[in-house]
C-alpha positions as CSV (number, residue, x, y, z in Angstrom):
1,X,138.6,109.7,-43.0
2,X,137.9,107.2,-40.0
3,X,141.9,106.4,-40.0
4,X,142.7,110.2,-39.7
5,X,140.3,111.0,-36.8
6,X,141.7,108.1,-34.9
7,X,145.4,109.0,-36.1
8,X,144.7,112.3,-35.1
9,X,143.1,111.1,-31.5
10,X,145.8,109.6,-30.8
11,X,148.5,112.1,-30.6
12,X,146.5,114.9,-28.9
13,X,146.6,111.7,-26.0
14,X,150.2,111.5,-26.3
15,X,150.2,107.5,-28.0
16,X,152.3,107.4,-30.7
17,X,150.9,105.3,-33.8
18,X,153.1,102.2,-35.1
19,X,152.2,102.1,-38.5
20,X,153.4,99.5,-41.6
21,X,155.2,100.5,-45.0
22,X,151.6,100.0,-46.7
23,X,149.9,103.0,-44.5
24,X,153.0,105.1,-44.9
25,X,152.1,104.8,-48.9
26,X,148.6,105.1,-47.8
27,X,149.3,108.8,-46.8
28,X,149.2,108.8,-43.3
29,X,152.5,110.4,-43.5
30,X,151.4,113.2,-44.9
31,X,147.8,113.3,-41.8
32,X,150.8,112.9,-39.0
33,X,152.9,116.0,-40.9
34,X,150.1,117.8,-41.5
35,X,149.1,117.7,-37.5
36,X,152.6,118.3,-35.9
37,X,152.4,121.6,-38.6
38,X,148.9,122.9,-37.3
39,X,151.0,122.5,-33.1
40,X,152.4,125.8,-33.0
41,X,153.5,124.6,-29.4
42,X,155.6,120.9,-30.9
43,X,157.9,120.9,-27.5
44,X,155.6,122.1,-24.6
45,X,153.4,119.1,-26.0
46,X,156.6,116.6,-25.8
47,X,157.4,117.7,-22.3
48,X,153.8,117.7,-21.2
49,X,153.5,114.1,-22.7
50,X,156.9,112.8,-21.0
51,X,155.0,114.6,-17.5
52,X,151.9,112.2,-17.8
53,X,154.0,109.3,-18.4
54,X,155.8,110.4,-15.7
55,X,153.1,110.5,-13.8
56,X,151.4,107.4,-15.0
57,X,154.7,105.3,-14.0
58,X,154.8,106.8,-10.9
59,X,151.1,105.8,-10.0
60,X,151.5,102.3,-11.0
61,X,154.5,102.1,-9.0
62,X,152.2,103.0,-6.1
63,X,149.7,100.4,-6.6
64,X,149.8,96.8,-5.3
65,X,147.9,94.2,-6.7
66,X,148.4,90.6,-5.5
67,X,146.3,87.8,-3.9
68,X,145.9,83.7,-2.9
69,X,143.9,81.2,-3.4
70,X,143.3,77.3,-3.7
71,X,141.4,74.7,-5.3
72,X,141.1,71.4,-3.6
73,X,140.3,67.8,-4.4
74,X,139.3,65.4,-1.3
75,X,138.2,61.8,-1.1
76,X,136.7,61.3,2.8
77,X,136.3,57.8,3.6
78,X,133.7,57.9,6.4
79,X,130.0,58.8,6.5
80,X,128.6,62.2,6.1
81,X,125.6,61.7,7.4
82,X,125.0,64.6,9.9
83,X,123.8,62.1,12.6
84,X,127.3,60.3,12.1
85,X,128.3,61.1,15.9
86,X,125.0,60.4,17.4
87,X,124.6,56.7,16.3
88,X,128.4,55.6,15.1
89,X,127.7,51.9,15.2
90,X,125.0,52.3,12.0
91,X,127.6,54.4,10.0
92,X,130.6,52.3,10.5
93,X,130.1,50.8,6.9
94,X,129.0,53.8,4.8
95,X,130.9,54.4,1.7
96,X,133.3,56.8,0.6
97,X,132.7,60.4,-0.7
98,X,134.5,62.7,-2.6
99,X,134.3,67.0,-2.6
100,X,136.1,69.4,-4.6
101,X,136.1,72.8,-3.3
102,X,137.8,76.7,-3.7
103,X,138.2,77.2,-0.1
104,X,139.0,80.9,-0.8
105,X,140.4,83.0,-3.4
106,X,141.7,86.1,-2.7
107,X,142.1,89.5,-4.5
108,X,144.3,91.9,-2.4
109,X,144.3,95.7,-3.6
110,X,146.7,98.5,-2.2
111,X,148.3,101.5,-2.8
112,X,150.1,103.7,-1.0
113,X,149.4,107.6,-1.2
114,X,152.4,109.3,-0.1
115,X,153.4,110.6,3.2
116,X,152.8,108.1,5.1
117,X,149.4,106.8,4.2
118,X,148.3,103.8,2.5
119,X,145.3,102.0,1.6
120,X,144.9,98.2,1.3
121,X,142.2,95.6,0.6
122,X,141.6,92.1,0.4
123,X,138.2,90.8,-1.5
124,X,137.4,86.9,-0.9
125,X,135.5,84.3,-2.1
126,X,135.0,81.5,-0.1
127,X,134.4,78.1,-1.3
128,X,133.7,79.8,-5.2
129,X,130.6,81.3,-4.3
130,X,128.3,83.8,-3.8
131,X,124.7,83.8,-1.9
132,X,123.1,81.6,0.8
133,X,125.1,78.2,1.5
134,X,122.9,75.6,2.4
135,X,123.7,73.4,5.1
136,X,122.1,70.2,6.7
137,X,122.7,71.2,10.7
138,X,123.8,68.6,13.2
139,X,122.7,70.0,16.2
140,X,119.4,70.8,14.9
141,X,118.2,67.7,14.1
142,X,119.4,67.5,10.8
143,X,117.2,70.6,9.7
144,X,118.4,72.2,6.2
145,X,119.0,75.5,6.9
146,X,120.0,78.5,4.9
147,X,123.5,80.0,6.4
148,X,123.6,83.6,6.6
149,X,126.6,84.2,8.7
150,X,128.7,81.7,6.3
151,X,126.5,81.6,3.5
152,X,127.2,84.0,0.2
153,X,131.0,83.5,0.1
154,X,131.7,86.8,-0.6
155,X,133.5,88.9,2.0
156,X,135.6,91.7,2.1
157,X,138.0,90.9,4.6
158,X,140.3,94.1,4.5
159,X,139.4,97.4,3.7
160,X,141.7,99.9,5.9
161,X,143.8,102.7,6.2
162,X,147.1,103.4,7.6
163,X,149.0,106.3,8.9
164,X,153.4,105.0,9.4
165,X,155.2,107.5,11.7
166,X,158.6,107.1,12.6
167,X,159.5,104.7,9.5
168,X,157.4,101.9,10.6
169,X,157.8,102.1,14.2
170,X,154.7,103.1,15.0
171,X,151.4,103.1,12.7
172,X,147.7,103.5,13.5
173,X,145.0,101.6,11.0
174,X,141.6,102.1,10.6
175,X,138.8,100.0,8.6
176,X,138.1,96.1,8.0
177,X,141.5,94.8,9.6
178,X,142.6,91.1,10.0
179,X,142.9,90.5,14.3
180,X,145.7,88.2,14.2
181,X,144.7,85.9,17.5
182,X,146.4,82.6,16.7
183,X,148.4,81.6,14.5
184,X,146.2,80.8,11.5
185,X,144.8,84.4,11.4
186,X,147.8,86.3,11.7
187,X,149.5,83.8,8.9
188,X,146.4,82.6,6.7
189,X,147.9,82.6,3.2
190,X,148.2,79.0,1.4
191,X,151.9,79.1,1.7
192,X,151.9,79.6,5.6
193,X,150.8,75.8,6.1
194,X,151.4,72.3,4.6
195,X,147.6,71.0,4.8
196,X,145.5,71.8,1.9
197,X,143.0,73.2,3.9
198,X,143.9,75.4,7.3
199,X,144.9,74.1,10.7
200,X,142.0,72.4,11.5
201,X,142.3,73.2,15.2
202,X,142.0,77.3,15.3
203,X,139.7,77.1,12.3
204,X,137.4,75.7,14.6
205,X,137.1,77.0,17.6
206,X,138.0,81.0,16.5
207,X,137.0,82.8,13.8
208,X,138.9,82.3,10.7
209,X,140.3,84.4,8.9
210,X,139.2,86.5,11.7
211,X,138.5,89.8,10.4
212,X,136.3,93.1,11.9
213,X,136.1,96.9,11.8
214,X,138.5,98.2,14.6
215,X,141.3,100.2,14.8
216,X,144.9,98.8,15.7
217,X,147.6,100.4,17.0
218,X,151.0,98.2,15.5
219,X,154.7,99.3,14.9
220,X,158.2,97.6,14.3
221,X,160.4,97.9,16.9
222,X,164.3,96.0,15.9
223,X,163.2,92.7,16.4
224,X,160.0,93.3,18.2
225,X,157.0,93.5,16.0
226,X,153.5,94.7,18.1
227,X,149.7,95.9,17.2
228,X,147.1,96.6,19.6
229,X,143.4,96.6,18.8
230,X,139.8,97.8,19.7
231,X,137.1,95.9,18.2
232,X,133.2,95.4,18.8
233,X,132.4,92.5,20.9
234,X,131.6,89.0,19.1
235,X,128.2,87.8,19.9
236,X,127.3,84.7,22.1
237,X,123.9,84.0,20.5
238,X,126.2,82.6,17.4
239,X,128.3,80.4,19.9
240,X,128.0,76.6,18.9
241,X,128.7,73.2,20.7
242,X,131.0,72.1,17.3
243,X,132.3,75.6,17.1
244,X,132.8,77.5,20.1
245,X,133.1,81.4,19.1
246,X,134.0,80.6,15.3
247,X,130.7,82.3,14.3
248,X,130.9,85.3,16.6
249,X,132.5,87.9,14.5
250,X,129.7,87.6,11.8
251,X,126.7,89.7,11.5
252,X,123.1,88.8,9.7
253,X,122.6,92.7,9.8
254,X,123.8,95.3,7.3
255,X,126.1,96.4,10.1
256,X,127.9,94.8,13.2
257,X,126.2,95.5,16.3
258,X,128.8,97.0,18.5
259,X,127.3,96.9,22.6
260,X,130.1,95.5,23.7
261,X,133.9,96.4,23.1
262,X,137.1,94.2,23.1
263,X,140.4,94.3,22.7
264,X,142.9,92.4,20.9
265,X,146.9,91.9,20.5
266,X,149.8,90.4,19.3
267,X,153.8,90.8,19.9
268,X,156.3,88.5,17.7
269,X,159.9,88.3,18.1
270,X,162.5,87.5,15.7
271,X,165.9,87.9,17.5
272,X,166.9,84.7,16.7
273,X,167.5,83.8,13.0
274,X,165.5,82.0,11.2
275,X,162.8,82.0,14.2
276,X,159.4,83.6,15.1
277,X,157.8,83.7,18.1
278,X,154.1,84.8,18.8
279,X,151.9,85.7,21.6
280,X,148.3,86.4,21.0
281,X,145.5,87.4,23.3
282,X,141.6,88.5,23.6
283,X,139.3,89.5,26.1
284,X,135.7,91.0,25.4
285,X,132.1,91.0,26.6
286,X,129.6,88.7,24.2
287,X,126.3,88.5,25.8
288,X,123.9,91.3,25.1
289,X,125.6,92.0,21.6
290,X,122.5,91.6,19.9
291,X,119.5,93.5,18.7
292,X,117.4,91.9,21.2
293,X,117.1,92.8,25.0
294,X,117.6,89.7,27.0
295,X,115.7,91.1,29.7
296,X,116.8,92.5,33.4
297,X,117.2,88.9,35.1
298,X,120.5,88.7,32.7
299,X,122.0,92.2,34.1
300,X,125.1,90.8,35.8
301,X,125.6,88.7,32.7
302,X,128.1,89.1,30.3
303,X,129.7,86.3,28.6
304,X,133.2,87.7,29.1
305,X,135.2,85.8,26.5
306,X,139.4,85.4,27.0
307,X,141.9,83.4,24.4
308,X,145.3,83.4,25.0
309,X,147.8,81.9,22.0
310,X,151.2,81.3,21.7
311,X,153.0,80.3,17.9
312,X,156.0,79.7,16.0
313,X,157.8,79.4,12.7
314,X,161.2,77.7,12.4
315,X,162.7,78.5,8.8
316,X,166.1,77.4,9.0
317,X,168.7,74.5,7.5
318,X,166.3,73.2,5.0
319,X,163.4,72.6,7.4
320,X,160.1,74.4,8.4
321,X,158.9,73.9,11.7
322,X,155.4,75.1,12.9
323,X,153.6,74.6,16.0
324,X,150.5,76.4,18.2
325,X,148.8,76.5,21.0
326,X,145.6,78.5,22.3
327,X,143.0,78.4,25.0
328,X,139.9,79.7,25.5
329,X,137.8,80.8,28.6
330,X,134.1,81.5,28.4
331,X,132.4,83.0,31.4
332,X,128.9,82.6,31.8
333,X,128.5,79.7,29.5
334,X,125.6,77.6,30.8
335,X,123.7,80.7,31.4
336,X,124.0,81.7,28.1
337,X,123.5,77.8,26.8
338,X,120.0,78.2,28.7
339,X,119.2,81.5,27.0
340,X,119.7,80.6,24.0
341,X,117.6,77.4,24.0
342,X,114.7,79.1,25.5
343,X,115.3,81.6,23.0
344,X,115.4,78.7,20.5
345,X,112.0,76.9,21.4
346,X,110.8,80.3,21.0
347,X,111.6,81.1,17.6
348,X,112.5,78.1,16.1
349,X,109.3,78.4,13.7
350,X,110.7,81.8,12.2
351,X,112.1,81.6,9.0
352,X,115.3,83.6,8.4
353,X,116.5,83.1,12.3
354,X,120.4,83.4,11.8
355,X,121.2,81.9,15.2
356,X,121.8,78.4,16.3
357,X,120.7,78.5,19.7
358,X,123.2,75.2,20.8
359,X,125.0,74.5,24.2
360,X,128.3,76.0,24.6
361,X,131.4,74.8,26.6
362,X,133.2,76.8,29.2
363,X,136.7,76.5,27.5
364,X,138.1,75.4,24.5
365,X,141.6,74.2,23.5
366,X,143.6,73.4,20.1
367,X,147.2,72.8,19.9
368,X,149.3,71.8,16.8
369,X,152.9,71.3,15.4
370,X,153.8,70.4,12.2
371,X,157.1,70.4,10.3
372,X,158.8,69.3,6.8
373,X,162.2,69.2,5.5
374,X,163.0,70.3,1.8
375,X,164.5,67.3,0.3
376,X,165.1,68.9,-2.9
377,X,167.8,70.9,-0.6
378,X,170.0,67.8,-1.4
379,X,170.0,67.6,-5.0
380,X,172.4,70.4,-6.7
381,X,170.3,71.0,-10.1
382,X,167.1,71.3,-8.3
383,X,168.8,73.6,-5.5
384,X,170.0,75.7,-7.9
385,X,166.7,75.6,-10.2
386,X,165.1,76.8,-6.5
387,X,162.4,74.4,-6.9
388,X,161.4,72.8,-3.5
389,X,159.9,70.0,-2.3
390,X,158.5,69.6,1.1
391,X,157.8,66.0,2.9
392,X,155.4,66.6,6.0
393,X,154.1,66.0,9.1
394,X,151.9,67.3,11.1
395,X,149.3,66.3,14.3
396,X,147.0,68.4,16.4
397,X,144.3,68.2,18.6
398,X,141.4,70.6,19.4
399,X,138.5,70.6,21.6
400,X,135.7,72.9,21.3
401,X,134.1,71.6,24.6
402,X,136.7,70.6,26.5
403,X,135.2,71.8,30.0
404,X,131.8,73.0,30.7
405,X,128.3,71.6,32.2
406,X,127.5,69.8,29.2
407,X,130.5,68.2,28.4
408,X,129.5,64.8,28.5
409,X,127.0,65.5,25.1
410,X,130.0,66.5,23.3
411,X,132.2,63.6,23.8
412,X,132.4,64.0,19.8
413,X,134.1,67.5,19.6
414,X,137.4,66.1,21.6
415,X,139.0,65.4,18.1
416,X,142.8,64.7,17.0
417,X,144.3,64.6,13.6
418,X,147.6,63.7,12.0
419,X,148.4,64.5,8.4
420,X,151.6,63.7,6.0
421,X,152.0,64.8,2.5
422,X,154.4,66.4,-0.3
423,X,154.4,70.2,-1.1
424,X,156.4,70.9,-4.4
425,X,156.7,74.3,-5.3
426,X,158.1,74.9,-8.8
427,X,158.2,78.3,-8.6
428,X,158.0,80.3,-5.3
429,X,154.1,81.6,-5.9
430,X,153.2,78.3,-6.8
431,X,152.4,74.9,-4.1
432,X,151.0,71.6,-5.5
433,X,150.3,69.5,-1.8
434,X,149.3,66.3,-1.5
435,X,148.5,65.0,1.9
436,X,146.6,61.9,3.6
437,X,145.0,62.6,7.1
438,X,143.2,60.7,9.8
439,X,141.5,62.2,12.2
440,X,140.4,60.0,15.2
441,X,138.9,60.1,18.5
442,X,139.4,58.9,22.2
443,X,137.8,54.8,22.7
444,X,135.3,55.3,25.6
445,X,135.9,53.3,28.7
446,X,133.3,50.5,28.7
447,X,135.0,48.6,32.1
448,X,134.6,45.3,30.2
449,X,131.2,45.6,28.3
450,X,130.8,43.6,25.6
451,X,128.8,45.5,22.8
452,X,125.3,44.1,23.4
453,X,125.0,45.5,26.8
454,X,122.5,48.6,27.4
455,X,125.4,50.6,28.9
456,X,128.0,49.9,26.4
457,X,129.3,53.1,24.6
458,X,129.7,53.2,20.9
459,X,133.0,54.2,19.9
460,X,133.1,57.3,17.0
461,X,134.2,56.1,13.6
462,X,137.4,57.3,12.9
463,X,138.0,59.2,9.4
464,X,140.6,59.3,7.2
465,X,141.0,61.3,3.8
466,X,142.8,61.6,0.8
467,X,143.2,65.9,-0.6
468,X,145.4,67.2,-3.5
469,X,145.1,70.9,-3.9
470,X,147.2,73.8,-5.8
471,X,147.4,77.1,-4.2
472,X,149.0,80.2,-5.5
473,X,150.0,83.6,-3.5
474,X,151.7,86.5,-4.6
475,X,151.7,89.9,-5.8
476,X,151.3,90.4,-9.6
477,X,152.1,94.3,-9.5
């Protein structure tokens, strides 16, 4: 009886049964007979079951399922003690240490609606995840402190909608949108870079991935491709020393407060085969952005933030050529450094305060080339095969302080870094890299000191690592 009802079930859903010799003898021959006889309607059904697969098929063909993501292994062999920079003479022989770590992993959902608009999403987890990360903070005396604008792991960082007019020449999106200032935001996906992890550089001193609620304005034009966008301002109070704006764009709030506007864009070219060229800019007022009222003896303050960034991708005769270059201006910035530490010895005995309350440079700067050469290009089985391996190299250097009042407490943050590895792709959604890095920093000018003088600078330790990492990127539907 149970076999009937589910026979019968079955066919009024349009799913044809695949039964065995055994269940034919059984008499479900005789159930499926019986049922087509009680249809006084056999062919209507037929059609109207060929209509929902129709229909079906044509729905799946509108949906887009895909996504990234990386796991990564890393040995660094320098201290990482938080005070590391502070006193480097007493952690010049600390011992290795070794982190694994799921930078992000990425679940990207579209689908497009018909005429014209489509829908697309991108769910993260950052670092495996998901609640309060924990952090032991350098600039705060080596405090442990719950991170609320990093912490949790869990972001959705698209979430949009988007009108196309004129076949992709002109498009307006609305919604959680990726603002593509830099290189690294605009082109965040594993197989964009060689380093296991992103380019150091813009993932420090901007936001990264960089993503808000805005609308954007973008469009294909022959070779040109362009997007303009209007965002909420980022917020000053969650400038750092170590990390410029990076913060900026997160909220501790249910919502993003939204006092000040900014705008955003980007224009690439491709006339030139085989090369991309970007250029990137920002500009938006930060101070103020906040739930609290600074007060009226800050009215002409504004904390007007400007990045300007210029990138490009060489993908031609076996090699891959990358390289960037961005600067930042912030206005305002030791006003705002003395707000916030008042604001700091003020609430510093609150639990739950988001905000680090640190001095903050005047500019910033990163800049960063990289390129590899597919050396499986030369061997005819494996060129065929369309397996790829990449030998590397890349340098960069970044500066999240590079001009301001308080400079010279941040020698630290004027960093460099050079990297070589192997990427070996076996199939094009999968990357195995390998790299070695050393990042270093600039020997202070001690005039001829000798070590055990009172004014004799200790020079930064410098720190080299080991990372292997697989990554994967695609679209599965």
């Amino acid at each position: 009886m149970t076999k009937t009802l589910l026979i019968a079930t079955m066919m009024v859903i349009g799913i044809t049964p695949t039964v065995s010799a055994q269940e034919k003898n059984d008499g479900v021959d005789a159930v499926t007979s019986a049922t087509k006889q009680e249809n006084p309607c056999e062919k209507p059904c037929e059609k109207n079951t060929e209509g929902k697969t129709a229909k079906f098929l044509d729905a799946v063909s509108r949906l887009h399922i895909g996504g990234y993501g990386e796991a990564v292994m890393t040995r660094n062999f320098y201290s990482q003690s938080f005070n590391r920079y502070k006193n480097p003479g007493n952690y010049a022989n600390d011992k290795s240490h070794g982190r694994f770590d799921l930078p992000h992993v990425c679940l990207n959902i579209g689908y497009d609606f018909g005429k014209g608009w489509t829908f697309g999403s991108e769910i993260e987890f950052e670092h495996g995840g998901n609640g309060t990360a924990v952090e032991i903070e350098a600039e705060e005396a080596g405090e442990y402190e719950a991170e609320v604008e990093k912490g949790g792991e869990v972001a959705l960082e698209q979430f949009w909608i988007n009108k196309e007019f004129w076949k992709g020449k002109f498009n307006i999106k609305a919604g959680e949108i990726i603002v593509p200032v830099g290189y690294s935001n605009a082109y965040h996906e594993p197989n964009n870079f060689f380093t296991c992890y992103r380019p150091e550089g813009e993932a420090t001193i901007m936001p990264n991935t960089w993503h808000q609620v805005g609308l954007s304005l973008w469009g294909r034009l022959k070779d040109w491709r362009y997007e303009v966008q209007l965002l909420s301002g980022l917020n000053s109070e969650s400038f750092t020393a170590e990390n410029f704006v990076h913060y900026g764009a997160t909220s501790p709030y249910e919502f993003k407060v939204a006092n000040n506007y900014a705008g955003a864009f980007r224009v690439d070219n491709y006339s030139v085969k085989g090369l991309r060229v970007g250029l990137s800019g920002y500009y938006g007022y930060t101070f103020r952005n906040t739930l609290r009222t600074p007060g009226t003896r800050y009215d002409e303050v504004t904390g007007a933030l400007g990045i300007i960034a210029l990138d490009f991708t060489l993908n031609r005769w076996n090699w891959i050529v990358r390289g960037n270059i961005d600067f930042a201006h912030f206005a305002d910035a030791d006003i705002i450094s003395s707000y916030n530490q008042a604001n700091w010895t003020h609430h510093k005995y609150q639990d739950g305060n988001p905000h680090h309350y640190t001095n903050i440079g005047s500019h910033a700067l990163a800049y960063g080339i990289e390129a590899g050469y597919n050396v499986f290009s030369q061997i005819e089985k494996l060129k065929k095969s369309n397996d790829k391996l990449y030998v590397f190299g890349r340098f960069e250097h970044y500066n999240t302080m590079s001009a301001g009042t308080y400079k010279s407490m941040y020698t630290y943050t004027k960093k460099y870094r050079c990297a070589f590895g192997l990427n070996y792709s076996p199939i094009k959604d999968i990357t195995l890299k390998g790299e070695y890095s050393y990042r270093f920093f600039e020997k202070p000018n001690n005039n001829g000191l000798t070590s055990d003088s009172p004014l004799y600078v200790q020079p930064y330790n410098n720190e080299p690592s080991i990372s292997l990492s697989v990554t994967y990127h695609g679209w599965f539907l």
